[in-house]
HTML snippet that shows the backbone in 3Dmol.js (N, CA, C, O; Angstrom):
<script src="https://3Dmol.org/build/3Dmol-min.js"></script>
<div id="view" style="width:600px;height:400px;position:relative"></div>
<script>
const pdb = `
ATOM      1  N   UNK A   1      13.028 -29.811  -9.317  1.00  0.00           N
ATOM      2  CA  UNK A   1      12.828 -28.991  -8.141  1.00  0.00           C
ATOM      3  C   UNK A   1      14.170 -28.805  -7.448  1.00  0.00           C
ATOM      4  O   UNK A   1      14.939 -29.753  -7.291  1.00  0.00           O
ATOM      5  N   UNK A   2      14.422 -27.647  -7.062  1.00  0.00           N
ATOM      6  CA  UNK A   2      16.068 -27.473  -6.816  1.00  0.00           C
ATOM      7  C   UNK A   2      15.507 -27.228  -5.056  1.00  0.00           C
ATOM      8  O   UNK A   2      14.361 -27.279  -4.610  1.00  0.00           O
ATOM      9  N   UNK A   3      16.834 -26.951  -4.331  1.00  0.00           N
ATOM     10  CA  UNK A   3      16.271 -26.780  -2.955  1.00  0.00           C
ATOM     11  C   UNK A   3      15.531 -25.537  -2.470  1.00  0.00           C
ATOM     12  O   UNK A   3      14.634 -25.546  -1.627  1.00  0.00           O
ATOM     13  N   UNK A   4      15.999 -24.493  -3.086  1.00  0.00           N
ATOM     14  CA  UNK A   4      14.785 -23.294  -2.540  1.00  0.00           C
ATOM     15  C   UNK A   4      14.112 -23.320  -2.587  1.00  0.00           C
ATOM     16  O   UNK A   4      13.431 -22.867  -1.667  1.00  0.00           O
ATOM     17  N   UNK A   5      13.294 -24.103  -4.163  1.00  0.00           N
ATOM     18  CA  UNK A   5      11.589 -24.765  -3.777  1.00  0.00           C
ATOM     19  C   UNK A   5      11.466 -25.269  -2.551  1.00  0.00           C
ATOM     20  O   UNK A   5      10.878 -24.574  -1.722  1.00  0.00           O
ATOM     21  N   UNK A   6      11.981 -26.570  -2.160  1.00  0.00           N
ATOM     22  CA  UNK A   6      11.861 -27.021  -0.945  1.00  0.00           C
ATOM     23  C   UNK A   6      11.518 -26.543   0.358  1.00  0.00           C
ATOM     24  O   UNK A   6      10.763 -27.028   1.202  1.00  0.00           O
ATOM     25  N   UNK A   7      12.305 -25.363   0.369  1.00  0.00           N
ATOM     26  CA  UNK A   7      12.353 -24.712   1.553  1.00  0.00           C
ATOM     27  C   UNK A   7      11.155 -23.541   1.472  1.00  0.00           C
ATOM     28  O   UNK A   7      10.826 -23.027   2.541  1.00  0.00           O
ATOM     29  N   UNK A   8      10.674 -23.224   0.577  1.00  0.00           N
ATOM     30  CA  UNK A   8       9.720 -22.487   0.668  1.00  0.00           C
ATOM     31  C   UNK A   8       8.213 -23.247   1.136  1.00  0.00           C
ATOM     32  O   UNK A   8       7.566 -24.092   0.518  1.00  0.00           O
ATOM     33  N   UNK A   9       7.944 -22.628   2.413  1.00  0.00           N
ATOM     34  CA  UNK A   9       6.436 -23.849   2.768  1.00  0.00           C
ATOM     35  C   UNK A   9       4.973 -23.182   1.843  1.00  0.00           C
ATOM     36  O   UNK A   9       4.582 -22.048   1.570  1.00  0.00           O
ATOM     37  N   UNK A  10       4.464 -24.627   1.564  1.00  0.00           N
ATOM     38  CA  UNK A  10       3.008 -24.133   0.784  1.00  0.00           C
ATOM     39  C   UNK A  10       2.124 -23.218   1.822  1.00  0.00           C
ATOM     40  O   UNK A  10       2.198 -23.306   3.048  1.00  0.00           O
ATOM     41  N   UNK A  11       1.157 -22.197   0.990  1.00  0.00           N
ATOM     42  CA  UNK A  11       0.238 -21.595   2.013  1.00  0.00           C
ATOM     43  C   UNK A  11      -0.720 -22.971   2.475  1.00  0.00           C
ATOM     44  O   UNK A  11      -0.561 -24.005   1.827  1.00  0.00           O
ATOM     45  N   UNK A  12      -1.423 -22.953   3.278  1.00  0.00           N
ATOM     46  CA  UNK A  12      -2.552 -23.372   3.728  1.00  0.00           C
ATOM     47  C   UNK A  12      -3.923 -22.467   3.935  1.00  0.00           C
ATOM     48  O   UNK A  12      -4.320 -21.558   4.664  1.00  0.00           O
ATOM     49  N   UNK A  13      -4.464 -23.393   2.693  1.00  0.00           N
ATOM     50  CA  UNK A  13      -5.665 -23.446   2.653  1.00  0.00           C
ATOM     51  C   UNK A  13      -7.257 -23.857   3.484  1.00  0.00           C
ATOM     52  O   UNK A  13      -7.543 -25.054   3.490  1.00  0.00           O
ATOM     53  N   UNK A  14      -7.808 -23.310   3.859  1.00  0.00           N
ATOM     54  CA  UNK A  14      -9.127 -23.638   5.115  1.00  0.00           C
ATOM     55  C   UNK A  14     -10.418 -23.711   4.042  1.00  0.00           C
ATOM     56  O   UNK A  14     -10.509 -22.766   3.258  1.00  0.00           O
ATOM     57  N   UNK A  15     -11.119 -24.457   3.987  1.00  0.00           N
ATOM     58  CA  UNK A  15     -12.729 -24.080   3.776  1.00  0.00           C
ATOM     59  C   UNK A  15     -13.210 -24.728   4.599  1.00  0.00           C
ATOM     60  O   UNK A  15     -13.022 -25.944   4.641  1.00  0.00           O
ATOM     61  N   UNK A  16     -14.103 -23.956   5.639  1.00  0.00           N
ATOM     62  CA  UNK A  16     -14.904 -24.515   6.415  1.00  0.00           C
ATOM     63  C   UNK A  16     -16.231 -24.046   6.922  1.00  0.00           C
ATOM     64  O   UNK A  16     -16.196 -22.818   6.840  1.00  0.00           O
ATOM     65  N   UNK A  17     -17.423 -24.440   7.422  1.00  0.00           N
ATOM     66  CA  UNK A  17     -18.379 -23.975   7.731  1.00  0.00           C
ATOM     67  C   UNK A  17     -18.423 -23.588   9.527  1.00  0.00           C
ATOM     68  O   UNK A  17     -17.829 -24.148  10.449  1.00  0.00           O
ATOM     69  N   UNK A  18     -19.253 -22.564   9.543  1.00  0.00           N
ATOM     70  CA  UNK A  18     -19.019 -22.075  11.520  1.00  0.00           C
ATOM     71  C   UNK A  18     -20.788 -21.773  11.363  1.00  0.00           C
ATOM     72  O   UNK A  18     -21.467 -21.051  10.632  1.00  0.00           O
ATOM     73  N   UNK A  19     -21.062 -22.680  12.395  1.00  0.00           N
ATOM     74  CA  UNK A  19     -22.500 -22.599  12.415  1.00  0.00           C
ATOM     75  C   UNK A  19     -22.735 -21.217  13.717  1.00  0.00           C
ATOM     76  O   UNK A  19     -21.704 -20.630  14.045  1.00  0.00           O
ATOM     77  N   UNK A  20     -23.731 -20.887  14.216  1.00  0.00           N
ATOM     78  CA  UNK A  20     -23.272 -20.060  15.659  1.00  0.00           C
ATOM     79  C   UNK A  20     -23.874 -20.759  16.817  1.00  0.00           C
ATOM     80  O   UNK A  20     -24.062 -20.066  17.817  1.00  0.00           O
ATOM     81  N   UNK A  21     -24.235 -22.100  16.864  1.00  0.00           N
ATOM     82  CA  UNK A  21     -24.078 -23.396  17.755  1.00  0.00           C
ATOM     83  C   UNK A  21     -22.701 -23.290  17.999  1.00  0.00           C
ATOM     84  O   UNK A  21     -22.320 -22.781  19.052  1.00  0.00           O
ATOM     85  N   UNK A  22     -21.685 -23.819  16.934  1.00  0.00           N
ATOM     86  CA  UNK A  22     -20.228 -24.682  17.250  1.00  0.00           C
ATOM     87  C   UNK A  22     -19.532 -22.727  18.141  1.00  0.00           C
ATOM     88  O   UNK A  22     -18.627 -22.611  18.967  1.00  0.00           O
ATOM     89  N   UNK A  23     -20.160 -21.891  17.693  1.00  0.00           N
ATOM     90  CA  UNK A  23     -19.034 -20.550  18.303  1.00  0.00           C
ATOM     91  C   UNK A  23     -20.269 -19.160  18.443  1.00  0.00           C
ATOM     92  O   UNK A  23     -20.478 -18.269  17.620  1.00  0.00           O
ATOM     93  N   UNK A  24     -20.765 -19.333  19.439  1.00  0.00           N
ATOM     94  CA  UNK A  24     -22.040 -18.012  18.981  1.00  0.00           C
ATOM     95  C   UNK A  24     -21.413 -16.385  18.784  1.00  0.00           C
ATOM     96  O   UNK A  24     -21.835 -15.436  18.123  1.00  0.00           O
ATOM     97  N   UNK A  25     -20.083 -16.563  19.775  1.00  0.00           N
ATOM     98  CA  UNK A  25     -19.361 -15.489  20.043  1.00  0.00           C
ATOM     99  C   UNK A  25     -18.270 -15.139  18.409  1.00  0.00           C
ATOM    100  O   UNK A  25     -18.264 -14.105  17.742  1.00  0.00           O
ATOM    101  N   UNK A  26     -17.673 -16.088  18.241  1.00  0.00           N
ATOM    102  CA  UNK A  26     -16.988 -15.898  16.522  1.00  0.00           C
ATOM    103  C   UNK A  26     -17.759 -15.811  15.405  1.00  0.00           C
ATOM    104  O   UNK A  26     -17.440 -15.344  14.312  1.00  0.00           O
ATOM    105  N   UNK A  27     -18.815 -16.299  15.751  1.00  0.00           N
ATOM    106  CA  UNK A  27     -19.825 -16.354  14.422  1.00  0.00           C
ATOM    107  C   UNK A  27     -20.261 -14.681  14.495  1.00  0.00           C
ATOM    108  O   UNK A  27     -19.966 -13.950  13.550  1.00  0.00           O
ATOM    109  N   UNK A  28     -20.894 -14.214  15.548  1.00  0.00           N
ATOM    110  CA  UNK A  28     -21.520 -12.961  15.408  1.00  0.00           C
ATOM    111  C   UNK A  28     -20.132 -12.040  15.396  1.00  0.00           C
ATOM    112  O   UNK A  28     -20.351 -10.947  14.874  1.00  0.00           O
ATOM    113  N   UNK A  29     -18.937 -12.191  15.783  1.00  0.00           N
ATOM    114  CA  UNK A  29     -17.853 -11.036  15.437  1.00  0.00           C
ATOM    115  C   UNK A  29     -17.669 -10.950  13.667  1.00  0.00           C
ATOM    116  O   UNK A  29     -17.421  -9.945  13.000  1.00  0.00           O
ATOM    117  N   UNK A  30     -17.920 -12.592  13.116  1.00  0.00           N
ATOM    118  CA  UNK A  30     -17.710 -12.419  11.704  1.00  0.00           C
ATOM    119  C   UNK A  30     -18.771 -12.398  11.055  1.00  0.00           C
ATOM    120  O   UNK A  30     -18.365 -12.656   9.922  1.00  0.00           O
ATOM    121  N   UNK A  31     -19.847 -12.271  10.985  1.00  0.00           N
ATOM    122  CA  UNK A  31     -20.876 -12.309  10.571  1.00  0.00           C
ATOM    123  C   UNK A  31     -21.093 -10.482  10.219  1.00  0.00           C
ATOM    124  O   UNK A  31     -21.780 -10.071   9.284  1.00  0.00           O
ATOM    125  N   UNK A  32     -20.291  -9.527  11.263  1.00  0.00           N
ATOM    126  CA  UNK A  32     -20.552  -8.477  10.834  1.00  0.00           C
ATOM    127  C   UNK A  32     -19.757  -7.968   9.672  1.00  0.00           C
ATOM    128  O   UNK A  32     -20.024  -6.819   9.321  1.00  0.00           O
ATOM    129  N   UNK A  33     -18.809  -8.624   8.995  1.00  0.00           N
ATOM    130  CA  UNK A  33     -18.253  -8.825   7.766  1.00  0.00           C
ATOM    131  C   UNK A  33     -19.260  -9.278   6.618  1.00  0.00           C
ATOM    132  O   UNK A  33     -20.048 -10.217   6.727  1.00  0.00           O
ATOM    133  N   UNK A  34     -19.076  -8.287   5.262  1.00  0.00           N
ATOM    134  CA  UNK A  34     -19.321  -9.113   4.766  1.00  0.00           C
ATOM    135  C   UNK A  34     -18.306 -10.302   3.917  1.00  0.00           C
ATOM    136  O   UNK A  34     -17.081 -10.196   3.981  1.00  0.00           O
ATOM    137  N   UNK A  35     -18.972 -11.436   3.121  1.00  0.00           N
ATOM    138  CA  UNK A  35     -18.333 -12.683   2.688  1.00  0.00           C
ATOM    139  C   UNK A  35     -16.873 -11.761   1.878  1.00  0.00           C
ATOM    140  O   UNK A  35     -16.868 -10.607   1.449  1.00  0.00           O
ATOM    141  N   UNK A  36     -16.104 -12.457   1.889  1.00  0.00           N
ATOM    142  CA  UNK A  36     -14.603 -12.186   1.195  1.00  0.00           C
ATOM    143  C   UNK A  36     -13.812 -11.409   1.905  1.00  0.00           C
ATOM    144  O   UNK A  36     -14.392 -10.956   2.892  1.00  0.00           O
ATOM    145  N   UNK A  37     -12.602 -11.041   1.781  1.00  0.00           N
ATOM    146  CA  UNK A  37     -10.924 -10.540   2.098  1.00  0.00           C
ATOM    147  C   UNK A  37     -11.646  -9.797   3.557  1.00  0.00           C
ATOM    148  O   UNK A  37     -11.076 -10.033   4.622  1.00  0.00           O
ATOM    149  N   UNK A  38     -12.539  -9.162   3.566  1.00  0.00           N
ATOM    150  CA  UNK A  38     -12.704  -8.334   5.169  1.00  0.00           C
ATOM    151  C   UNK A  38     -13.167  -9.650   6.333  1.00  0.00           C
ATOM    152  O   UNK A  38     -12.915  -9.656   7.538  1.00  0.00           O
ATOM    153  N   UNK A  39     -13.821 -10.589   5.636  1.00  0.00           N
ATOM    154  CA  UNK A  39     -14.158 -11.542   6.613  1.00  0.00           C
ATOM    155  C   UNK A  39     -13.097 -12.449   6.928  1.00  0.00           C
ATOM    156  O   UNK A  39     -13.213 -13.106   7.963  1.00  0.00           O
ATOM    157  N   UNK A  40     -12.226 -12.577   6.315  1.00  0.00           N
ATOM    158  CA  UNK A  40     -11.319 -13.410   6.331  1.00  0.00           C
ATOM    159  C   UNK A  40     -10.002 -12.897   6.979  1.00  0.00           C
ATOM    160  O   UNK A  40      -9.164 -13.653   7.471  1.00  0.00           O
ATOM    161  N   UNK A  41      -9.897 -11.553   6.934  1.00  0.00           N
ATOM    162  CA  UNK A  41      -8.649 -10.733   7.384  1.00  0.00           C
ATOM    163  C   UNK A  41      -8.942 -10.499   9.024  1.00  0.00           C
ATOM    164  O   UNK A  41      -8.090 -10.237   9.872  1.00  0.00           O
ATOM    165  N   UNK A  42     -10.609 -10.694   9.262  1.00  0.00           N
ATOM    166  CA  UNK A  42     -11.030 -10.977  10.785  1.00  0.00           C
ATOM    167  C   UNK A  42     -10.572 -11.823  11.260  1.00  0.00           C
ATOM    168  O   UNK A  42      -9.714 -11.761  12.141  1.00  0.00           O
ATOM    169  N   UNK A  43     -11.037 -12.800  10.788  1.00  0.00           N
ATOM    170  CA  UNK A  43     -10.407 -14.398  11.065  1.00  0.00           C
ATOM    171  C   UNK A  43      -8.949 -14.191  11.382  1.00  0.00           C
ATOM    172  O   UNK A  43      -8.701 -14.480  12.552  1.00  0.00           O
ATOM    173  N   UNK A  44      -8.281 -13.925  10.934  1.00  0.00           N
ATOM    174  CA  UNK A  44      -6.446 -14.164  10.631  1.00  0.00           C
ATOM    175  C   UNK A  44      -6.392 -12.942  11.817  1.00  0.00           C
ATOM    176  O   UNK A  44      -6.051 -13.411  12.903  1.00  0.00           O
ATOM    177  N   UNK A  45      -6.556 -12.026  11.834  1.00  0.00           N
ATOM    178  CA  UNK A  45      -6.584 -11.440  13.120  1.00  0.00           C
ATOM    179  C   UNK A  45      -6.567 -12.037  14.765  1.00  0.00           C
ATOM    180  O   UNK A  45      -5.764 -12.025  15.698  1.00  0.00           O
ATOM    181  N   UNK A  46      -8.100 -12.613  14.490  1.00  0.00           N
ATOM    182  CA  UNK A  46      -8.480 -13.027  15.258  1.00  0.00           C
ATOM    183  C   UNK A  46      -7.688 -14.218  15.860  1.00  0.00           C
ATOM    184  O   UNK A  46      -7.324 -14.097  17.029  1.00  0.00           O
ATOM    185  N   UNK A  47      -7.380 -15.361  15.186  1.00  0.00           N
ATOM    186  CA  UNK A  47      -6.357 -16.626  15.130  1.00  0.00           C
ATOM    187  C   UNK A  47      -4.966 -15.918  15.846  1.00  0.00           C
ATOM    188  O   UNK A  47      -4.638 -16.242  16.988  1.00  0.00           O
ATOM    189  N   UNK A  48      -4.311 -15.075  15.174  1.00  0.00           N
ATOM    190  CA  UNK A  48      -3.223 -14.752  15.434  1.00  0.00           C
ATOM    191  C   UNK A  48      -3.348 -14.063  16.762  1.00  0.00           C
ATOM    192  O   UNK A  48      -2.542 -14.640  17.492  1.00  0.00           O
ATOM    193  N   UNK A  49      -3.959 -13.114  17.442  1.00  0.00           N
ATOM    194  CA  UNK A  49      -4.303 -12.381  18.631  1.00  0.00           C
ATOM    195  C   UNK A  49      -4.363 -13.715  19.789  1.00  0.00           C
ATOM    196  O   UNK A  49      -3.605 -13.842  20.751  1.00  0.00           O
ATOM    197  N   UNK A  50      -5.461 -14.627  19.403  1.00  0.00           N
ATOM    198  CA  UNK A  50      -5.563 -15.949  20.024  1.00  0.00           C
ATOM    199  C   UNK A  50      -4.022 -17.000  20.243  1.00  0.00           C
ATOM    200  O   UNK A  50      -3.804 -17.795  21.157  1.00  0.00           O
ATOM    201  N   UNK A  51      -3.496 -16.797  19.549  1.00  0.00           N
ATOM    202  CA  UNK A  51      -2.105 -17.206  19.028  1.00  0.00           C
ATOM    203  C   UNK A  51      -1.137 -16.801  20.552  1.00  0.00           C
ATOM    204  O   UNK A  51      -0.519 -17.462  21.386  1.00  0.00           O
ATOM    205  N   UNK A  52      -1.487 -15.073  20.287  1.00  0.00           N
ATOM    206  CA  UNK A  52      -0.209 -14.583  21.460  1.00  0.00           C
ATOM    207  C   UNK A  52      -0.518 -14.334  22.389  1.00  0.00           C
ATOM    208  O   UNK A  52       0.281 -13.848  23.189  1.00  0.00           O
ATOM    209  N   UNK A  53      -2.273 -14.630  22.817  1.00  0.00           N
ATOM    210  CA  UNK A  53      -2.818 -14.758  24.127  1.00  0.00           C
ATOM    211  C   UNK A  53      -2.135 -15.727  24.530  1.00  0.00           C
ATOM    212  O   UNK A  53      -1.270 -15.712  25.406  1.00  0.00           O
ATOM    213  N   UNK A  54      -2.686 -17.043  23.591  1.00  0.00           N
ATOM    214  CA  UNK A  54      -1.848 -19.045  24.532  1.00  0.00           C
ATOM    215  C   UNK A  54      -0.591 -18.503  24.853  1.00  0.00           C
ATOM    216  O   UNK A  54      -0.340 -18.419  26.056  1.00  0.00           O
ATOM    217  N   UNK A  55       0.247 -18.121  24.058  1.00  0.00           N
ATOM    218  CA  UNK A  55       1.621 -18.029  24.314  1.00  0.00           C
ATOM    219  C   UNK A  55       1.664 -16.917  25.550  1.00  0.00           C
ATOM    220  O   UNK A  55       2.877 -16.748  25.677  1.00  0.00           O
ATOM    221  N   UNK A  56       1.262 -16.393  26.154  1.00  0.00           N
ATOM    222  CA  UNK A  56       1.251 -15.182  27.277  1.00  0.00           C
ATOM    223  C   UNK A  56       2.223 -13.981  26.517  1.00  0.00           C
ATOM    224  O   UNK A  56       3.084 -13.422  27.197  1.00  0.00           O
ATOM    225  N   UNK A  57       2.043 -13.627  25.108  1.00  0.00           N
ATOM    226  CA  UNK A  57       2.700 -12.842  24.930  1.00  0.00           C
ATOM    227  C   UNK A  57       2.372 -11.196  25.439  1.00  0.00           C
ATOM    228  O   UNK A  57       3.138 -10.233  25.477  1.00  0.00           O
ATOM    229  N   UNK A  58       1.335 -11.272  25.702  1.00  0.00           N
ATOM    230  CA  UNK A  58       0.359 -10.451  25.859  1.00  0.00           C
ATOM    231  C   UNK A  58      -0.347 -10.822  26.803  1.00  0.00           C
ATOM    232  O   UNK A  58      -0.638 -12.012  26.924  1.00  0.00           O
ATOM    233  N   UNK A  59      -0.881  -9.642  27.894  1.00  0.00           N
ATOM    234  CA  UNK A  59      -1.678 -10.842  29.250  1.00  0.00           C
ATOM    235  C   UNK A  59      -3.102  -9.332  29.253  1.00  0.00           C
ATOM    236  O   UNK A  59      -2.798  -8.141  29.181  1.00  0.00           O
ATOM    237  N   UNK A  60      -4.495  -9.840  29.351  1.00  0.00           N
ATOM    238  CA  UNK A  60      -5.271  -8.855  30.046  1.00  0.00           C
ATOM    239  C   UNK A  60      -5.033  -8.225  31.204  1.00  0.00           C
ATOM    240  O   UNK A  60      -4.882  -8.818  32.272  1.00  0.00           O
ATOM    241  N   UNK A  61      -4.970  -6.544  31.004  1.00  0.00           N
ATOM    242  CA  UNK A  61      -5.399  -6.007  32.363  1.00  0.00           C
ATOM    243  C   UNK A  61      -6.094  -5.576  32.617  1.00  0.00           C
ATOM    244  O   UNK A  61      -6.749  -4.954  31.781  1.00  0.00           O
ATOM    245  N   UNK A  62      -6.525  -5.594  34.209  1.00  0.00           N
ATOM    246  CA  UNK A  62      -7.997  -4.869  34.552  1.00  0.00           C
ATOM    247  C   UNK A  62      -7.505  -3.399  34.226  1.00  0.00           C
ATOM    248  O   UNK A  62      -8.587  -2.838  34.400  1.00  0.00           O
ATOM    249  N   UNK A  63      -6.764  -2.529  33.927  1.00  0.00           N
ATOM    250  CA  UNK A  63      -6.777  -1.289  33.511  1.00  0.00           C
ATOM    251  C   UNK A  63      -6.635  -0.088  34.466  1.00  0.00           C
ATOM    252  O   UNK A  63      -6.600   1.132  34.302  1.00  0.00           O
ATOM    253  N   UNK A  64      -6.545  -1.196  35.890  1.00  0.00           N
ATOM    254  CA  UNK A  64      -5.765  -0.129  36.894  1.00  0.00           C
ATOM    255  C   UNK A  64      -5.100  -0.174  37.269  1.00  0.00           C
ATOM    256  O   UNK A  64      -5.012  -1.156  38.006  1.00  0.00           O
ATOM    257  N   UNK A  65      -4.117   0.594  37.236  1.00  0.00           N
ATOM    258  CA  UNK A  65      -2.081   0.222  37.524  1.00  0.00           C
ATOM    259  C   UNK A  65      -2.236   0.797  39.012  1.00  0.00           C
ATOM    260  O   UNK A  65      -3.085   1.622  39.350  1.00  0.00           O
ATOM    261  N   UNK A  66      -1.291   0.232  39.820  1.00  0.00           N
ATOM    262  CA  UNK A  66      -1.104   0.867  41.317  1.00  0.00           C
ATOM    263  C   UNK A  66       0.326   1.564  40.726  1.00  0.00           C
ATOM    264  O   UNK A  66       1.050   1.229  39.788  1.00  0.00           O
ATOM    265  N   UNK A  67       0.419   2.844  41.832  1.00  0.00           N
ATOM    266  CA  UNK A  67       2.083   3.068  41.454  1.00  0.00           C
ATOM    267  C   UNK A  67       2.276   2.376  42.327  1.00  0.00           C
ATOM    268  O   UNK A  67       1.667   1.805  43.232  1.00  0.00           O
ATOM    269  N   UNK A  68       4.075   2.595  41.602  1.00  0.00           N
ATOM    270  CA  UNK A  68       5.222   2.136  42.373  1.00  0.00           C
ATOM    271  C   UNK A  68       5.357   2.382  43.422  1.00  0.00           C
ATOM    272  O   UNK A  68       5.142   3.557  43.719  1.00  0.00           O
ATOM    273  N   UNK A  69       5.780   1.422  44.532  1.00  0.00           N
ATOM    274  CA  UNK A  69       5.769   1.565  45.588  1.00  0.00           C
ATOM    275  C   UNK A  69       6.975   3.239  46.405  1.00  0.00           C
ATOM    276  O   UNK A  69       8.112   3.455  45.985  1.00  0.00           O
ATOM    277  N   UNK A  70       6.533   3.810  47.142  1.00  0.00           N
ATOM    278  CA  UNK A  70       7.690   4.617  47.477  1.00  0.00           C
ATOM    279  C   UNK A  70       8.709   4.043  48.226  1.00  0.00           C
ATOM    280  O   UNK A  70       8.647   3.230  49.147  1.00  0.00           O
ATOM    281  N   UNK A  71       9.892   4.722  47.561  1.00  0.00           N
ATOM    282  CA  UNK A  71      11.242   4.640  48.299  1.00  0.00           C
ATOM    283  C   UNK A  71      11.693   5.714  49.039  1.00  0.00           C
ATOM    284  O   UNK A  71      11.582   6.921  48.822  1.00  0.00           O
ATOM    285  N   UNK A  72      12.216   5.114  49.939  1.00  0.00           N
ATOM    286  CA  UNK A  72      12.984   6.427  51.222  1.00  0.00           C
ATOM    287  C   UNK A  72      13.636   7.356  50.815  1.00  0.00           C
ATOM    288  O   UNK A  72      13.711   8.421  51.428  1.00  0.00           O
ATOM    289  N   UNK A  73      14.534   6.997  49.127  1.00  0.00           N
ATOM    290  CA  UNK A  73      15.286   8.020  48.817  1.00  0.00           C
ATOM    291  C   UNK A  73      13.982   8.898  48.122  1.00  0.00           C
ATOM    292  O   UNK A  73      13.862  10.119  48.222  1.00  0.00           O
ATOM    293  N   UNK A  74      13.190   8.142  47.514  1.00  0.00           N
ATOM    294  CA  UNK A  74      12.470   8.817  46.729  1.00  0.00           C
ATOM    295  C   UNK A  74      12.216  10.550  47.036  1.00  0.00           C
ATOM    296  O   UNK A  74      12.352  11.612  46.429  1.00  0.00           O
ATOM    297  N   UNK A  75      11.627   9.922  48.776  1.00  0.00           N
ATOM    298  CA  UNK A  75      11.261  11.030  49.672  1.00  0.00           C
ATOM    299  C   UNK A  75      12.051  11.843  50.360  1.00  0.00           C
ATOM    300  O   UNK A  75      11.653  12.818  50.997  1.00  0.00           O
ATOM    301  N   UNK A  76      13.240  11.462  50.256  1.00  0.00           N
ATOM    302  CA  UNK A  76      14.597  12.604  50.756  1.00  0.00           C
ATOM    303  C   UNK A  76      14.592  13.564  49.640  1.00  0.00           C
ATOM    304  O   UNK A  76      14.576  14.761  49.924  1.00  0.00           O
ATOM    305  N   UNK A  77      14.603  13.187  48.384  1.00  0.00           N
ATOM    306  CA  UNK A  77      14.779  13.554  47.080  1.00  0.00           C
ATOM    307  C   UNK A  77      13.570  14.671  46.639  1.00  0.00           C
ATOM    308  O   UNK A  77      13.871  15.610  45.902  1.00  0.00           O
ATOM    309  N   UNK A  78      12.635  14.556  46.980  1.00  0.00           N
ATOM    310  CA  UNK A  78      11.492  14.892  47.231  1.00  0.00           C
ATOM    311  C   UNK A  78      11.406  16.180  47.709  1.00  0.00           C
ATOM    312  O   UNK A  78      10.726  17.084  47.224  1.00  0.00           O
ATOM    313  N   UNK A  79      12.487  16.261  49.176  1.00  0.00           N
ATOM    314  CA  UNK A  79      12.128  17.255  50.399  1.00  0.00           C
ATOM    315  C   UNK A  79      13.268  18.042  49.745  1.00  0.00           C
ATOM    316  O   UNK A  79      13.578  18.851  50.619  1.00  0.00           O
ATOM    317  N   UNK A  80      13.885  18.202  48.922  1.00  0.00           N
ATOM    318  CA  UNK A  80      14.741  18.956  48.713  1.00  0.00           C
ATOM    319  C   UNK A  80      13.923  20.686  47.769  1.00  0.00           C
ATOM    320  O   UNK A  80      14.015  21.907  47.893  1.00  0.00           O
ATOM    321  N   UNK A  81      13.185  19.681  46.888  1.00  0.00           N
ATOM    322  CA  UNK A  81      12.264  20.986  46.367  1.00  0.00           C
ATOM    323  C   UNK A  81      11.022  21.411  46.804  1.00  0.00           C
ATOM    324  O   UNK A  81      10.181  21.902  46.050  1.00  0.00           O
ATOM    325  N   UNK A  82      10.850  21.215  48.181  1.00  0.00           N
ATOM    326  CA  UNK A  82       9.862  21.406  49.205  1.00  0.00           C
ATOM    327  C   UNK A  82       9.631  22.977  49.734  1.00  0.00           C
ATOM    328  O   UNK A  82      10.663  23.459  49.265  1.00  0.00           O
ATOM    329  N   UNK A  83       9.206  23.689  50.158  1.00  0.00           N
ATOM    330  CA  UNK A  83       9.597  25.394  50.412  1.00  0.00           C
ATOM    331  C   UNK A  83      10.669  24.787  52.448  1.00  0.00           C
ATOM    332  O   UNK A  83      11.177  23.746  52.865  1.00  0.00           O
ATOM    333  N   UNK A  84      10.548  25.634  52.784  1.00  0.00           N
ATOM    334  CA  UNK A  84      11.999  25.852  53.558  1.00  0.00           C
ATOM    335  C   UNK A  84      10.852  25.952  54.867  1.00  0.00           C
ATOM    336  O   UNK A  84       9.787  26.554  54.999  1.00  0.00           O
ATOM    337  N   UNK A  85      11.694  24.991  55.793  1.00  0.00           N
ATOM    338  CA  UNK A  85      11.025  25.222  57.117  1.00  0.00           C
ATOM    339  C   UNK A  85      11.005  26.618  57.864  1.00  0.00           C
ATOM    340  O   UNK A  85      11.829  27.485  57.570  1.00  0.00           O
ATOM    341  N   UNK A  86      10.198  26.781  58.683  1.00  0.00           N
ATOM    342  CA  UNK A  86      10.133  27.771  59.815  1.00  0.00           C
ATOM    343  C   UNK A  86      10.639  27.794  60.532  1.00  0.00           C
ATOM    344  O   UNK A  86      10.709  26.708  61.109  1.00  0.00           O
ATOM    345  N   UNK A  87      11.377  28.872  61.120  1.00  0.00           N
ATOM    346  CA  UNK A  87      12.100  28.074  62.774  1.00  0.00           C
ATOM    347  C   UNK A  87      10.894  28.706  63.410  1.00  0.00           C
ATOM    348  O   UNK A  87      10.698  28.581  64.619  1.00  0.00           O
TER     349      UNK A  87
END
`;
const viewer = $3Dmol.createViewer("view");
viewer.addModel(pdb, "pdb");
viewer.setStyle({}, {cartoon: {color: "spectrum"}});
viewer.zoomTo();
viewer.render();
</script>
């Protein structure tokens, strides 16, 4: 075994059973799979998404942005393409 073997890490392997007691919510997302590569490519999805939630790579939003607050120049900037006062 020379060192690039070494350095290459083994895959890891899972067999396990998911009753929908131990997860009612993962069981019925995978359950709409059927058995092999589509059920399993859920999973690895799923793990990994879960992954960069813990890490806050990614954060939920409620889906309503406020704007940006206004600035004074904003509104000088603003009044310039405004139509022209009255005297």
């Amino acid at each position: 075994m020379n060192d690039r073997d070494k350095a290459v890490p083994k895959p890891v392997r899972l067999v396990f059973e998911l009753a929908r007691a131990d997860n009612p919510r993962l069981f019925d997302e995978l359950v709409q799979f059927p058995q092999g590569v589509k059920r399993v490519n859920r999973l690895r999805v799923l793990a990994y998404d879960g992954l960069l939630a813990q890490f806050g790579v990614f954060a939920l939003t409620s889906g309503i942005t406020k704007p940006p607050p206004a600035l004074p120049l904003t509104e000088v900037t603003n009044g310039l393409f405004e139509p022209a006062l009255k005297e």
